[in-house]
Each structure stands twice: as C-alpha cells, then as structure tokens.
C-alpha positions, 0 to 999 in steps of 0.5 A: 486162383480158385473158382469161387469166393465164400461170402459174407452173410448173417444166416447162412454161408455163401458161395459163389463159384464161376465155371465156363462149363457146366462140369467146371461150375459144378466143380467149382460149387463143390469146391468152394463148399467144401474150403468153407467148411474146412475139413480136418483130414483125418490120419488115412487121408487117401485118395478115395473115388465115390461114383455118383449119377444125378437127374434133374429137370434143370441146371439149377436144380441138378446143381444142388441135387449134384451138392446134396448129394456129395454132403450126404456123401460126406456125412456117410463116408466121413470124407471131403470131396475136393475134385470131380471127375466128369463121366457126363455133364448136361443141363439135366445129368450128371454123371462120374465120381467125387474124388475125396479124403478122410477127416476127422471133422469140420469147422463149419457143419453144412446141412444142406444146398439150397 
C-alpha cells in the first residue's frame, strides 16, 4: 500500500502523503511526487545515491525546501527519486541521500513544491 494518494484538482497536482515519522512523511511526499510525475527510466537505470543537507525554520517549510530540493535534483541529474535514506531528520533538519534512477523524461512536468 503506498503512503500517499494523488488528488484530483483543476490547476495544480496534489499530494497527500501519510507518515508517523517526520522521516516516513517526508519520504512519503517525495514518493508520492515522483509516481505523479511518472518518470520514463531511461536504458542505464542504476541505482545512484545524491546526498542532501536542509535547514528550515519549521517542518512545513523544511517539507518543501526537502521536495524543492529533490526536483532541482531531478532536473540536474536526469534522475527520479524513489527511496531516502535518513542521516537525520528533525522539525528543522534534514540530512542523508535521495536514492533514484536515470529517465529518459516524465509524463507530468513538476516545477516547484508549494
């Protein structure tokens, strides 16, 4: 069962994603972005690790920052994030590494986390 549902809406994509950590909501967030935008993988789909340190002044604003952050990746890299593996995880820190694979594109374009 996955720890989120994608919702319905005019505009935008929505997302809600359940976790009784602050670590399995945000890896709930992120996975849950990520089956809505339904990446292609590419040919080379190894497993790559991308580390990752993020301050906020709260768990909401650490939350996008955190999703920010991994589509930046994404754009970069060329890569869908699936999995993160927790260094740390705290209502204003989160650090460790995105765990992802090649693709060739996605169905949906995501821009940005609000």
């Amino acid at each position: 069962m996955h720890r989120y549902e994608i919702l319905p809406h005019t505009a935008d994509m929505i997302v809600r994603a359940f976790g009784s950590t602050r670590a399995g909501l945000l890896t709930a967030a992120l996975q849950g972005m990520f089956a809505a935008a339904a990446p292609a993988y590419g040919e080379k789909a190894e497993k790559n690790e991308r580390k990752f340190a993020i301050e906020a002044k709260d768990f909401q604003s650490l939350l996008i920052d955190v999703l920010n952050e991994v589509l930046y990746l994404s754009d970069v890299n060329h890569e869908a994030y699936e999995d993160v593996k927790f260094t740390l995880a705290t209502d204003t820190k989160a650090e460790g590494a995105f765990i992802g694979r090649a693709v060739s594109g996605f169905d949906t374009e995501i821009k940005a986390a609000t």
